[in-house]
GUDO-477399 format. One record per residue (C-alpha): residue in three letters; x, z, y. Coordinates in Angstrom, 3 decimals. Layout:
<rs>
[r 'ALA' [X Z Y]] ...
</rs>
This chain:
<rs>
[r 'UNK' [137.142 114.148 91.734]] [r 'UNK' [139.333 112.093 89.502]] [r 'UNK' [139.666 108.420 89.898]] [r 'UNK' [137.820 107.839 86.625]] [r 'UNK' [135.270 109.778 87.270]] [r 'UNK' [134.661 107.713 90.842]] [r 'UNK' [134.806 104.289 89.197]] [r 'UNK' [132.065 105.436 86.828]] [r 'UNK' [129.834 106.628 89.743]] [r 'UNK' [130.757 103.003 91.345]] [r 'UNK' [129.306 101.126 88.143]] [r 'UNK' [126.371 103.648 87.813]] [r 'UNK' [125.116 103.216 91.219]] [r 'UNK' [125.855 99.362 90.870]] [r 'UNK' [124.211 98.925 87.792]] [r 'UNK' [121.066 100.762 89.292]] [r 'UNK' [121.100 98.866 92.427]] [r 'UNK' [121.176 95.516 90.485]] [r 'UNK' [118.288 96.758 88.464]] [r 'UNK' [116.312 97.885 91.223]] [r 'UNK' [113.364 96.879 92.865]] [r 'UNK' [113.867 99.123 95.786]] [r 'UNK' [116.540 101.562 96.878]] [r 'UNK' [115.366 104.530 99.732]] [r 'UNK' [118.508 105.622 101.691]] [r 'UNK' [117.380 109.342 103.075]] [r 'UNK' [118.876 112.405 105.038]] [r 'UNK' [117.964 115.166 102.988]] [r 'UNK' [120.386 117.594 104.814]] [r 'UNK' [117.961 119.810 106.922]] [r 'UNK' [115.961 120.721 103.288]] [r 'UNK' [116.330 123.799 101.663]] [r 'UNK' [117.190 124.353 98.190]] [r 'UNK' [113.133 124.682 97.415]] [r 'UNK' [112.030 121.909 99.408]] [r 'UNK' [114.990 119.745 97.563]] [r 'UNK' [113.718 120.721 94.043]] [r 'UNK' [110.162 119.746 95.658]] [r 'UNK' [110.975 116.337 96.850]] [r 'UNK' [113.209 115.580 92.879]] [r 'UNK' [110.032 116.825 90.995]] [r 'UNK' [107.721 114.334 93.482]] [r 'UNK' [109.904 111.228 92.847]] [r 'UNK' [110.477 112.289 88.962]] [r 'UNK' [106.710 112.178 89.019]] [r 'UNK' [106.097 108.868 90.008]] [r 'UNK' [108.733 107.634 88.044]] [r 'UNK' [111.808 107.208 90.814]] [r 'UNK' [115.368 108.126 90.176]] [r 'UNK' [116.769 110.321 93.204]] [r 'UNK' [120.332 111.115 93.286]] [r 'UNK' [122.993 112.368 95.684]] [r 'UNK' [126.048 110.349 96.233]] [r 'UNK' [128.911 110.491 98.385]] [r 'UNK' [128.576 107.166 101.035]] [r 'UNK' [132.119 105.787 99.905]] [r 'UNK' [131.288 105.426 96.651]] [r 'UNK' [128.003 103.667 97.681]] [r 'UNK' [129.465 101.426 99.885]] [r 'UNK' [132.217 100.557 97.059]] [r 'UNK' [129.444 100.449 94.872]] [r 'UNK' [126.879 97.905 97.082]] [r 'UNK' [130.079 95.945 97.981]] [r 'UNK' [129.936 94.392 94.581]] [r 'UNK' [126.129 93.468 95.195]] [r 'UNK' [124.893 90.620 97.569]] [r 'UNK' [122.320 91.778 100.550]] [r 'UNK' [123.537 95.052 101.240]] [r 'UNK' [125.935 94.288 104.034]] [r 'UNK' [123.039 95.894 106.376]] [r 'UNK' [123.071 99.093 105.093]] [r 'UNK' [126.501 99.779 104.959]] [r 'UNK' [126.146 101.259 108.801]] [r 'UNK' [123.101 103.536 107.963]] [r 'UNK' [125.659 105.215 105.386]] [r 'UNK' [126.808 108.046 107.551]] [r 'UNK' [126.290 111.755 106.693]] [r 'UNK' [124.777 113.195 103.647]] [r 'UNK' [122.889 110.685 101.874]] [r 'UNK' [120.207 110.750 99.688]] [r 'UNK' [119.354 107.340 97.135]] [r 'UNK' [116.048 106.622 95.665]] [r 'UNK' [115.729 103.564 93.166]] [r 'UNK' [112.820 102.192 91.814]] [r 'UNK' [111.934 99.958 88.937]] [r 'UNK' [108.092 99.161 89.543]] [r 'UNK' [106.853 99.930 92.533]] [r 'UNK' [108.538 99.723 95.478]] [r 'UNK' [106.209 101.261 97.956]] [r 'UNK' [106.313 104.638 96.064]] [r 'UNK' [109.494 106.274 97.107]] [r 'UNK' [108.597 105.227 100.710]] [r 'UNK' [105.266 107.364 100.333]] [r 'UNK' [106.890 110.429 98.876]] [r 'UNK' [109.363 110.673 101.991]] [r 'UNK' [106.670 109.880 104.227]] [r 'UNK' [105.332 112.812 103.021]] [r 'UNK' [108.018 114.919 103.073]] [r 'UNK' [108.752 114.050 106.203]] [r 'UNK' [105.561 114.846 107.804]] [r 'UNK' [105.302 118.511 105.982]] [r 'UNK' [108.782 119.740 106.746]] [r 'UNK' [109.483 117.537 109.554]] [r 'UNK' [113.368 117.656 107.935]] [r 'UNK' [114.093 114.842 105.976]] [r 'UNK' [114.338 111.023 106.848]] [r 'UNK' [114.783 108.031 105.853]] [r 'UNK' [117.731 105.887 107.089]] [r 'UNK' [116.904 102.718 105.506]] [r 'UNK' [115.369 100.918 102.668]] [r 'UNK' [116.248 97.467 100.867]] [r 'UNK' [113.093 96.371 98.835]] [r 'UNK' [113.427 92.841 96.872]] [r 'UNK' [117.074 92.764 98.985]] [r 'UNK' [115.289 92.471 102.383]] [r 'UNK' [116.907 95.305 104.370]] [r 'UNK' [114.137 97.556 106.359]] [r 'UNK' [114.962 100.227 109.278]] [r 'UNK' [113.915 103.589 108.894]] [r 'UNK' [111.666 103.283 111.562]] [r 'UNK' [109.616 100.869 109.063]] [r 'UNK' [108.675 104.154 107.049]] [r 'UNK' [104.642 103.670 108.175]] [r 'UNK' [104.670 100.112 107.337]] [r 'UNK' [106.580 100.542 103.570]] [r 'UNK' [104.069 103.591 103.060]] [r 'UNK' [101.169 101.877 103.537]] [r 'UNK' [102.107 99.179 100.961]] [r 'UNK' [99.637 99.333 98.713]] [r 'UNK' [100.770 100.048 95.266]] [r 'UNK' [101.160 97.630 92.423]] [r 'UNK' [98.240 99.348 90.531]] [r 'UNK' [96.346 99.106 93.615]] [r 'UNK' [97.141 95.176 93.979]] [r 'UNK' [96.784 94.593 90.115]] [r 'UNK' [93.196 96.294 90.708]] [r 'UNK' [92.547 94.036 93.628]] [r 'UNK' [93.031 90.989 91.849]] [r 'UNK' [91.116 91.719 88.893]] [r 'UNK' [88.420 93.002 91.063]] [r 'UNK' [88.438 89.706 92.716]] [r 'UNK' [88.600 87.901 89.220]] [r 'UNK' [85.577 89.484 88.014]] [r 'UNK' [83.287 89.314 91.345]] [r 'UNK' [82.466 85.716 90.496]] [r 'UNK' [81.561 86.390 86.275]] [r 'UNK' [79.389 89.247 87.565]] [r 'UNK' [77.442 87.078 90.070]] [r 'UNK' [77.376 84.456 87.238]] [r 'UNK' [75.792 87.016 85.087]] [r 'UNK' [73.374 88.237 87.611]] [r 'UNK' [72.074 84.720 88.423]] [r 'UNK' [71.471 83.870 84.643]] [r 'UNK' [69.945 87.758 84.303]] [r 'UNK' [67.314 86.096 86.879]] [r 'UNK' [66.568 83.304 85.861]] [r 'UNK' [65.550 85.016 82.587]] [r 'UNK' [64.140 87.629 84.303]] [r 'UNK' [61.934 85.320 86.444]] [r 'UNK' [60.797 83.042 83.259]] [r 'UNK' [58.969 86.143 81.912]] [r 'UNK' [57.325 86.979 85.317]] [r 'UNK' [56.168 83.080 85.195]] [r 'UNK' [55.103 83.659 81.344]] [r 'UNK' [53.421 86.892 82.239]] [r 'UNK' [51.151 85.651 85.247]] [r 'UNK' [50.669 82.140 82.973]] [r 'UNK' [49.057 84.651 80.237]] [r 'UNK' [47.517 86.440 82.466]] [r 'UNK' [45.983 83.736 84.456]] [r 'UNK' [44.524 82.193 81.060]] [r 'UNK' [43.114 85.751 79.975]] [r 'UNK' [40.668 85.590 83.521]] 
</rs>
């Protein structure tokens, strides 16, 4: 690989990282060529980028960054990277599942919002819930109160005309 072409894998990867909301550091080397094309269609899917790249030029690349001195000693055999843009608990639940179907690939580590996370953490970042999910939360929160707001005035209304109806009825005996 020419020089050029290395120093323009160093400012891709950089530029990525810096743009990131998450990057997935994996061992994808047990997976066959099917499962590969598998796991690539998954994170296309849910919108993460998932390339290969040769640890040196990571490290060169993550050097230029702050908060990645951490991961610089999970970068040791072939490596997979997975960035994300929105959520970062979705790359963590596609190689959770991956992981439990072929048992073959792993992740080494993860750095979400720059706070480095173990591989053994892959339960805890899967279970994240999603930003959709919290998004949903909080609205569902927001509208629990107008909805008990608009049952109580529903019942108030609802109990003038029982009063108005036993009234009428009480003058037509």
């Amino acid at each position: 690989m020419k020089r050029s072409e290395k120093e323009a894998i160093i400012a891709e990867v950089a530029e990525k990282a810096s743009r990131a909301v998450a990057i997935y550091f994996a061992d994808f080397s047990k997976l066959t060529v099917a499962e590969e094309t598998d796991l690539r269609r998954e994170f296309r899917k849910n919108g993460v980028e998932y390339t290969v790249v040769k640890n040196t030029l990571v490290r060169k690349a993550l050097e230029h960054l702050t908060g990645y001195d951490r991961v610089f000693e999970k970068l040791a055999g072939p490596t997979g990277v997975a960035y994300t843009y929105d959520d970062p608990s979705a790359p963590a639940k596609i190689i959770k599942k991956f992981s439990e179907k072929a048992g073959k690939f792993r992740l080494k580590v993860a750095v979400i919002e720059k706070q480095v996370y173990d591989g053994s953490r892959l339960g805890e970042l899967a279970g994240m819930p999603t930003r959709k999910e919290i998004i949903a939360s909080i609205l569902g929160s927001l509208q629990s109160p107008i909805s008990g707001v608009v049952g109580a005035v529903n019942a108030v209304g609802r109990d003038i005309v029982y009063l108005l109806d036993a009234i009428e009825k009480k003058k037509a005996a």
